[in-house]
mmCIF file as Biopython writes it, N, C-alpha, C and O atoms, coordinates in Angstrom:
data_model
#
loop_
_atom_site.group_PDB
_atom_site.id
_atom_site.type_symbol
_atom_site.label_atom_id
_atom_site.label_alt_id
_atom_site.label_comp_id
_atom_site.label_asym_id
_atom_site.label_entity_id
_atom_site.label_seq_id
_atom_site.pdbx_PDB_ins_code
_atom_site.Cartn_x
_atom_site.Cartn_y
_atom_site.Cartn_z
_atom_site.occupancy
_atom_site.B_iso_or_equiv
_atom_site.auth_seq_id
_atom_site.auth_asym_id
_atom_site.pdbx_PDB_model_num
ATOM 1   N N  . UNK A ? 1  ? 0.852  -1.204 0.000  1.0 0.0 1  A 1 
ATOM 2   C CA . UNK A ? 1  ? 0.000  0.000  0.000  1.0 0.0 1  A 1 
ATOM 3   C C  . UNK A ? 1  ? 0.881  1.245  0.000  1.0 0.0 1  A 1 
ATOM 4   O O  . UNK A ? 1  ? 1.606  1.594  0.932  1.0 0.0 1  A 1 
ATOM 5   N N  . UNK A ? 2  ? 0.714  1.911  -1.243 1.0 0.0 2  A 1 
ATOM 6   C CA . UNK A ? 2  ? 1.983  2.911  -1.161 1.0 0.0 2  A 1 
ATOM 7   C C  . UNK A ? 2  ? 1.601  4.030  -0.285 1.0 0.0 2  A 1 
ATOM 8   O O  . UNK A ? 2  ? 2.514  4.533  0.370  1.0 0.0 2  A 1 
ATOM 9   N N  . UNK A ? 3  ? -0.056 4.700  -0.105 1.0 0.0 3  A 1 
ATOM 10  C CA . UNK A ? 3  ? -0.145 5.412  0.664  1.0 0.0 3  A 1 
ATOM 11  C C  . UNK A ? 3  ? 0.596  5.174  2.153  1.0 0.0 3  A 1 
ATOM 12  O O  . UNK A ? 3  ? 1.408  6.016  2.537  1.0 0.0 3  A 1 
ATOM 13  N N  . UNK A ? 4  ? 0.334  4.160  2.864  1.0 0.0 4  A 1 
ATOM 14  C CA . UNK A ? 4  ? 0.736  3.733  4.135  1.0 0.0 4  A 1 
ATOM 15  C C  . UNK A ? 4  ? 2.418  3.923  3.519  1.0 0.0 4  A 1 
ATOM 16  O O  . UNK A ? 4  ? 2.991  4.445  4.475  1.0 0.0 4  A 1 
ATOM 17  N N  . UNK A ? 5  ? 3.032  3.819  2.848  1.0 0.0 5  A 1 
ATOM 18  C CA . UNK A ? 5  ? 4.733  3.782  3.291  1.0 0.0 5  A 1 
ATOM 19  C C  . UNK A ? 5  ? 4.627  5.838  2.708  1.0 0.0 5  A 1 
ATOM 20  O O  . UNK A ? 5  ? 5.687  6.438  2.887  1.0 0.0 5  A 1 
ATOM 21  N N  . UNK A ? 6  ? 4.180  6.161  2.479  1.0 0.0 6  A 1 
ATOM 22  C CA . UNK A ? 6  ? 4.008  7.616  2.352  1.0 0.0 6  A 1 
ATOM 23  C C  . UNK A ? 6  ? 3.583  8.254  3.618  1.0 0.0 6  A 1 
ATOM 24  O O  . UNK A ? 6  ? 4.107  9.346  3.839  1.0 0.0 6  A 1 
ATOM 25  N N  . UNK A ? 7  ? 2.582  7.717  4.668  1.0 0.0 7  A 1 
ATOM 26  C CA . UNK A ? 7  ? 2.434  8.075  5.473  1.0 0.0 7  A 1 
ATOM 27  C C  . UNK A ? 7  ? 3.783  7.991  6.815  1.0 0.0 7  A 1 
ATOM 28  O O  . UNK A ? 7  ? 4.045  8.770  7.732  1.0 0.0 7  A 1 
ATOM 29  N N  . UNK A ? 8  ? 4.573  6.341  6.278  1.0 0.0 8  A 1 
ATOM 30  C CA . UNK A ? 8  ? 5.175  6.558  7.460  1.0 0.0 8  A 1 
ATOM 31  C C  . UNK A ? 8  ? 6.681  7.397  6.900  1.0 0.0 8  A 1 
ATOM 32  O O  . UNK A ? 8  ? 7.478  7.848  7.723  1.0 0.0 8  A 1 
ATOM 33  N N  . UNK A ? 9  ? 6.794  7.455  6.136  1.0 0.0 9  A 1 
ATOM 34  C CA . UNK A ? 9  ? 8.469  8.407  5.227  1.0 0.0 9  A 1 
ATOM 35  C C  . UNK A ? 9  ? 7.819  9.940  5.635  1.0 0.0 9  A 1 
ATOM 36  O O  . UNK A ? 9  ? 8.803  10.676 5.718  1.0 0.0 9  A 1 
ATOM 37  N N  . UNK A ? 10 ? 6.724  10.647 5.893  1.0 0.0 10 A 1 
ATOM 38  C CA . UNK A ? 10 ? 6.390  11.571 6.485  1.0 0.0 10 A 1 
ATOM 39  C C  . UNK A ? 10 ? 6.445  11.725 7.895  1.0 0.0 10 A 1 
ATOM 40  O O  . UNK A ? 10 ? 6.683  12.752 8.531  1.0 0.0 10 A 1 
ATOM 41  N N  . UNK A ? 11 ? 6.130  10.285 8.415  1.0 0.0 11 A 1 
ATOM 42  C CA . UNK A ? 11 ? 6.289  10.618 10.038 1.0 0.0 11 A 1 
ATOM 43  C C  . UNK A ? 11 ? 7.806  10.299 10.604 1.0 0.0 11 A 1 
ATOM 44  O O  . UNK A ? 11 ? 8.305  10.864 11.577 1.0 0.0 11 A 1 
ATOM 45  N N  . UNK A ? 12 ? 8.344  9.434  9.923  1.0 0.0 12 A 1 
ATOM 46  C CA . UNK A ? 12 ? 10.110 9.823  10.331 1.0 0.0 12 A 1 
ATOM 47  C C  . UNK A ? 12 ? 10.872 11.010 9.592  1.0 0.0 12 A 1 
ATOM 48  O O  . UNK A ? 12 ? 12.099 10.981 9.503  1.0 0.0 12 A 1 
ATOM 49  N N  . UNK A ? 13 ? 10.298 11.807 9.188  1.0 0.0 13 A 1 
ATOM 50  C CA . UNK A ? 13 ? 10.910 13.430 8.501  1.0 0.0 13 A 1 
ATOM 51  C C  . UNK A ? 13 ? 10.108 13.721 9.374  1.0 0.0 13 A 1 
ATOM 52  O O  . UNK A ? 13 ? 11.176 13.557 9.963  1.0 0.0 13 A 1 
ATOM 53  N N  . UNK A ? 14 ? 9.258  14.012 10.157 1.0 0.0 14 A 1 
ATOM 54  C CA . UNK A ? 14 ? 8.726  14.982 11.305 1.0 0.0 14 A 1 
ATOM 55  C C  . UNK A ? 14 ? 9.847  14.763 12.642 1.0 0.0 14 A 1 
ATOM 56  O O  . UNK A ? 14 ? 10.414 15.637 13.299 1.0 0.0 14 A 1 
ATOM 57  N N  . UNK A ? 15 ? 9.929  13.307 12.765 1.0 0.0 15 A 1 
ATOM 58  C CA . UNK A ? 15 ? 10.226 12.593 13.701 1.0 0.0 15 A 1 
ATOM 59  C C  . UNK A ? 15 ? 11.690 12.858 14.051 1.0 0.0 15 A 1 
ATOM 60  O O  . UNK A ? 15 ? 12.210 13.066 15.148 1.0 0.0 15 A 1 
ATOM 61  N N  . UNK A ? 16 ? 12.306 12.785 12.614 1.0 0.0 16 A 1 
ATOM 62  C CA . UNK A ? 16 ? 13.676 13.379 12.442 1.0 0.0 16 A 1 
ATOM 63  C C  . UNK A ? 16 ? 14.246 15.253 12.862 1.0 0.0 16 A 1 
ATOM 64  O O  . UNK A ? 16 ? 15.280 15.863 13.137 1.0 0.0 16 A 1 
ATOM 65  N N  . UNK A ? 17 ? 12.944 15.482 12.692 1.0 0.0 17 A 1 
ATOM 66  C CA . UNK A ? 17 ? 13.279 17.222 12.631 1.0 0.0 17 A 1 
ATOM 67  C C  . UNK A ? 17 ? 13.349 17.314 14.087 1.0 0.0 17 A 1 
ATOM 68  O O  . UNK A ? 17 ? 14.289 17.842 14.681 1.0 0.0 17 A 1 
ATOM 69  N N  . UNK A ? 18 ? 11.979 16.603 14.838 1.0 0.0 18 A 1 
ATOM 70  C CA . UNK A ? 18 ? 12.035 16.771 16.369 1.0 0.0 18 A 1 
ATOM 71  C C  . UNK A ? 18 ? 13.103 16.066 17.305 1.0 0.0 18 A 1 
ATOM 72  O O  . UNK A ? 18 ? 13.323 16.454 18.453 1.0 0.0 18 A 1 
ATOM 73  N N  . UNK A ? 19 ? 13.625 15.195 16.819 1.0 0.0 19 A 1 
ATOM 74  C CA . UNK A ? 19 ? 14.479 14.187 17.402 1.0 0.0 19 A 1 
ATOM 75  C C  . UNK A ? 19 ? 15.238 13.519 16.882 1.0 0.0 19 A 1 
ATOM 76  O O  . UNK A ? 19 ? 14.810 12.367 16.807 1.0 0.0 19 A 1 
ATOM 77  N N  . UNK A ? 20 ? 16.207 13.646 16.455 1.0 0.0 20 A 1 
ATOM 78  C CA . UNK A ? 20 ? 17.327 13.303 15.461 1.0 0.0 20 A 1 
ATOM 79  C C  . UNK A ? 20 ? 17.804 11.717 15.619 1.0 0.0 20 A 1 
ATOM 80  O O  . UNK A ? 20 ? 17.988 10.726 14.912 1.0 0.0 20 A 1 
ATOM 81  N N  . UNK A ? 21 ? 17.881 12.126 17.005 1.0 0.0 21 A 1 
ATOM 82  C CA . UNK A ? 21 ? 18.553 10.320 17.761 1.0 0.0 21 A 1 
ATOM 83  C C  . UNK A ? 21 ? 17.442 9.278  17.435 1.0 0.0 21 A 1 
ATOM 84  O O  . UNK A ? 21 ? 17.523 8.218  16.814 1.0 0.0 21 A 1 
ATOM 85  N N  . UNK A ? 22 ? 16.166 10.008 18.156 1.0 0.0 22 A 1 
ATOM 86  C CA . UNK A ? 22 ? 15.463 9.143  17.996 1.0 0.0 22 A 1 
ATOM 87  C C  . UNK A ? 22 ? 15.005 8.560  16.690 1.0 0.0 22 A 1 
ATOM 88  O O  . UNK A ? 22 ? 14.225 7.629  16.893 1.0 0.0 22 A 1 
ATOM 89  N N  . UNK A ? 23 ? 15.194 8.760  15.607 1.0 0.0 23 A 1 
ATOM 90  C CA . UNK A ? 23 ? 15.335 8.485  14.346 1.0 0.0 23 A 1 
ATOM 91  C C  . UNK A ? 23 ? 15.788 7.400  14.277 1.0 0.0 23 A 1 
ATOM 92  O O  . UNK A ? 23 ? 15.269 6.309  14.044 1.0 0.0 23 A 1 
ATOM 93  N N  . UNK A ? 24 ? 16.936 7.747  14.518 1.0 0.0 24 A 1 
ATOM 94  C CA . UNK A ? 24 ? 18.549 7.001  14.431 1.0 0.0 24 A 1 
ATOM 95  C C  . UNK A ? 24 ? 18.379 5.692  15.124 1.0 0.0 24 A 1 
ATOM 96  O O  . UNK A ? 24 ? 18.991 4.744  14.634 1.0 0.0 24 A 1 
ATOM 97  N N  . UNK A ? 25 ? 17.647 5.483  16.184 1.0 0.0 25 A 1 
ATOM 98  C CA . UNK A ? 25 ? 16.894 3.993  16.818 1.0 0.0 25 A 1 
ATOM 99  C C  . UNK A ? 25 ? 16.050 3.878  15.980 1.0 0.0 25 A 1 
ATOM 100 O O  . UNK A ? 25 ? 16.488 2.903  15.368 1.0 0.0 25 A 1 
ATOM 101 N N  . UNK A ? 26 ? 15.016 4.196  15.418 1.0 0.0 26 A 1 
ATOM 102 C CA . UNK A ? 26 ? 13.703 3.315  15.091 1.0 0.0 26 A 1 
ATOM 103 C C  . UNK A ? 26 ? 14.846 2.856  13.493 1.0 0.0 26 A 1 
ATOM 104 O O  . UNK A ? 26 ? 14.441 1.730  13.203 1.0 0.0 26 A 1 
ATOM 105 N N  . UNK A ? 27 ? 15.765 3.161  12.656 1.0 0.0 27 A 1 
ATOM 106 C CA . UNK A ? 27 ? 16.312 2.495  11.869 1.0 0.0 27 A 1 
ATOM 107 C C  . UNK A ? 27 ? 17.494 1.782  12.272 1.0 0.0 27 A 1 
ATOM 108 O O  . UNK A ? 27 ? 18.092 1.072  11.463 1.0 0.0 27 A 1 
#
């Protein structure tokens, strides 16, 4: 479902802006 991997490549670029590290764990 390409929407759903669009939704989540948007929420680790939010995720990334607020929390860099925490990024850096969820990959």
């Amino acid at each position: 479902m390409a929407w759903k991997v669009e939704i989540e490549a948007a929420a680790e670029r939010e995720l990334d802006k607020l929390d860099p590290q925490n990024a850096k764990r969820i990959l």
